[in-house]
N, C-alpha and C positions, 0 to 999 in steps of 0.2 A: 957768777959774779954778783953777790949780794950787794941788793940796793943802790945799783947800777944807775946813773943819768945820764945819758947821753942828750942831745938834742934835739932828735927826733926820736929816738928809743930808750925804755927808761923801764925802772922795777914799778908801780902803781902800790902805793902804801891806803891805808884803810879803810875806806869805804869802795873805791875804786879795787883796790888790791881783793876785792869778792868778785871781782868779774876776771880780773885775768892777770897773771905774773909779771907779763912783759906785753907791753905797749906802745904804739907807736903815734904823734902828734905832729904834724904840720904845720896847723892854723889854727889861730883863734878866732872864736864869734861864729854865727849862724844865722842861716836866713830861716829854718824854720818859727825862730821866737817864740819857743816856747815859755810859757807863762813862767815853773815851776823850776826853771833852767837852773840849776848849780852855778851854772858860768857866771851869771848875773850877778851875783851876790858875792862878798868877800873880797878878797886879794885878786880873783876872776874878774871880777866886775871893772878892773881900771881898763883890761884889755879887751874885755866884749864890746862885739858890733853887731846886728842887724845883717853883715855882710863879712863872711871869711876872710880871712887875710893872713898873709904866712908869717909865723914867728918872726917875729925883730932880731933872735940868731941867722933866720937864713936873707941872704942877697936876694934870691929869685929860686924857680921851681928845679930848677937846674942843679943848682948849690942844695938845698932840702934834699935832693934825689941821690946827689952824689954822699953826701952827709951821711943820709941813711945807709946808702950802702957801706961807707968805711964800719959805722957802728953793726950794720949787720955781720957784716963778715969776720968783727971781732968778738961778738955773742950768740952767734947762731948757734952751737951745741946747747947752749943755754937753753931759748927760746925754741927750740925744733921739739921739746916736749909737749909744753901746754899752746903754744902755737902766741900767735903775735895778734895783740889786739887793733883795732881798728875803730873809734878813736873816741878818747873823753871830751875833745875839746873842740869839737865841730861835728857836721853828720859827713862821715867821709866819702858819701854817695850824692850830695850836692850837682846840682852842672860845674861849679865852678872847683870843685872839689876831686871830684870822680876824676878827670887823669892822672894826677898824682897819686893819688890811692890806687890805682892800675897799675901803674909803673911801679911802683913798690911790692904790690901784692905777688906779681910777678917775676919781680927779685928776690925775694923771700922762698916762693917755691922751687927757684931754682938752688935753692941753699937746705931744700927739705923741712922749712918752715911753715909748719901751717897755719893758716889765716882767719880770724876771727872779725866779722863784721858787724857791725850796730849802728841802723839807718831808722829813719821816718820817710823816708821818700822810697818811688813805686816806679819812675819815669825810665829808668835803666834798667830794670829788668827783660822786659823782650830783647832788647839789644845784647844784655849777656847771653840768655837762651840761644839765641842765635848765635853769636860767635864763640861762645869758648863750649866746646863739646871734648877737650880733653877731659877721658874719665880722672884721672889723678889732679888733676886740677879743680872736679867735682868734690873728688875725695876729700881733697884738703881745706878747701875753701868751708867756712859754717859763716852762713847770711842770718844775723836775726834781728827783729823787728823789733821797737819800742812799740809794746801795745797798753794804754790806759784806758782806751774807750770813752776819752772826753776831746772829741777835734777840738773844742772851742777853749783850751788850754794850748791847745799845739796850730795856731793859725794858719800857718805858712806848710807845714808838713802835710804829708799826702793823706786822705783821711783813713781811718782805721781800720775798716772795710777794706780798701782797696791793699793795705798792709795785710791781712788776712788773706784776701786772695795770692798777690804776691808769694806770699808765704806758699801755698797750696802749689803754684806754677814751678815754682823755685826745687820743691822736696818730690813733684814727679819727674820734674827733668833731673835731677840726680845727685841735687847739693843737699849738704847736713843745712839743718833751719835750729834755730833757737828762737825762744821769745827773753823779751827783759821786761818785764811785770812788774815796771817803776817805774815812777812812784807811783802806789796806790790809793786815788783820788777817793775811788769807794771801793769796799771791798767785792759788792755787788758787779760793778762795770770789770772789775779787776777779773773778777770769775766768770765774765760772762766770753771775753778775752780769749780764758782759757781752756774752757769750753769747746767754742768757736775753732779752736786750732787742736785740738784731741784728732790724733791721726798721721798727723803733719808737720808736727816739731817734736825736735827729737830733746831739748832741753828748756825747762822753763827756767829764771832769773827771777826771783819775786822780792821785792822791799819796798818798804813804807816812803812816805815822801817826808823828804827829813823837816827835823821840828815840829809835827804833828803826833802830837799824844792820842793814842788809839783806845780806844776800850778793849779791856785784855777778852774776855768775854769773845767779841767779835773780832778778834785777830786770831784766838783759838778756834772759834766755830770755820774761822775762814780756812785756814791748816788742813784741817781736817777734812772738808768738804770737798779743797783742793787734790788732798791726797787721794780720798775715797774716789772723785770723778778722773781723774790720769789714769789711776793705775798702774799696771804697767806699759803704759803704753809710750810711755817718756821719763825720762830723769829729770828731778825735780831739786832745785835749790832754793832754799829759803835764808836770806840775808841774817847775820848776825841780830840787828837793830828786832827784827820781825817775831824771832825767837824771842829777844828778851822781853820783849811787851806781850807776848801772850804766853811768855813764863815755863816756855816750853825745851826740853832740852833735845840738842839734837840727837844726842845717844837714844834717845827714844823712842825717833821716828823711824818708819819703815825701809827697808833696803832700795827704791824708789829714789829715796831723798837722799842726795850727794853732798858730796861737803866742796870746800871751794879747791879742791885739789880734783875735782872730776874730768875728767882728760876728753872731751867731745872728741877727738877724732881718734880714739883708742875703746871707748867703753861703749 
């Protein structure tokens, strides 16, 4: 079902639509406050806060839960491909966030949809490790971290280190790990990032911080140096925007680098 909206589940079109097909949203606003935040800005900006809070479609967490399931159960074939994202419009691992993103993730698997995560926060991790030791549950689930390597753009979120290690606990105990390598504050901290996590994530997400004209120069040396240090040791995606400032085409790049159809819990 192309270009799909539901109200909590929907198709994600252009800049978002490079991270994942189908996605899932409950709240708006965030308590990390990040400087660099998308939300902030535009058409986003009337309804961010400082503090989550559930779409003005849903009554309460109940109605969002139930909501979602009617739309999952009429799009899952859909969505059981590239798996359900986890969320543009908040960090869905929040305290105040995290049970509804449980209860959902855990409807989803029961429908053979797998789940795609994207946090700055570290504070729920031991507590997954410890309770969910279903292996198909490992299987499906991919946790990944925003890493920039500047805390003091991200105040409130957990610091980048501690996302690192997370990362490292996460991919011995038996979940897929991704990184999302955006925005790129410096190309330097960006690489150092990724460096840091060589071993341990199994997909990188790299792009520029929007509005920021790059020197092509140093977005190709960065490419390269990216690809040369991975290896193969992970799959590597580099955003549309990133390509075209350092003028680089994808057909060129090495079998490493994925396109936005990469299927994390298939390749």
């Amino acid at each position: 079902m192309k270009n799909f909206k539901g109200k909590a589940i929907y198709n994600p079109s252009g800049k978002a639509g490079e991270y994942s097909y189908w996605a899932c949203n409950f709240y708006t606003g965030c308590s990390n406050d990040c400087t660099y935040c998308y939300c902030k800005k535009g058409v986003m900006a009337k309804t961010w806060s400082d503090t989550p809070k559930l779409k003005k479609c849903f009554k309460d967490e109940s109605h969002a839960y139930s909501v979602f399931c009617d739309e999952l159960d009429k799009n899952s074939a859909k969505s059981q491909e590239h798996g359900l994202f986890f969320s543009f419009t908040t960090d869905p691992m929040l305290k105040s966030t995290i049970s509804l993103t449980d209860r959902a993730i855990r409807k989803a698997l029961g429908y053979y949809v797998p789940v795609k995560i994207l946090t700055k926060r570290t504070d729920w991790v031991d507590t997954w490790i410890k309770d969910v030791t279903s292996e198909a549950y490992k299987k499906n689930v991919a946790i990944g971290f925003t890493l920039t390597g500047h805390d003091e753009e991200e105040p409130n979120a957990s610091p980048n280190e501690e996302r690192i290690s997370a990362m490292r606990t996460l991919k011995l105990a038996g979940f897929k790990t991704w990184a999302s390598i955006e925005p790129i504050i410096s190309f330097y901290s960006s690489f150092q990032m990724i460096v840091k996590t060589i071993g341990f994530c199994d997909l990188y997400k790299i792009g520029l911080k929007s509005g920021v004209k790059y020197d092509k120069q140093d977005a190709k040396y960065f490419i390269e140096k990216v690809i040369e240090a991975v290896g193969d040791n992970a799959k590597i995606y580099f955003k549309d925007s990133l390509l075209e400032q350092a003028s680089v085409n994808r057909e060129d790049l090495p079998k490493s680098c994925v396109g936005r159809d990469c299927n994390l819990f298939t390749n």
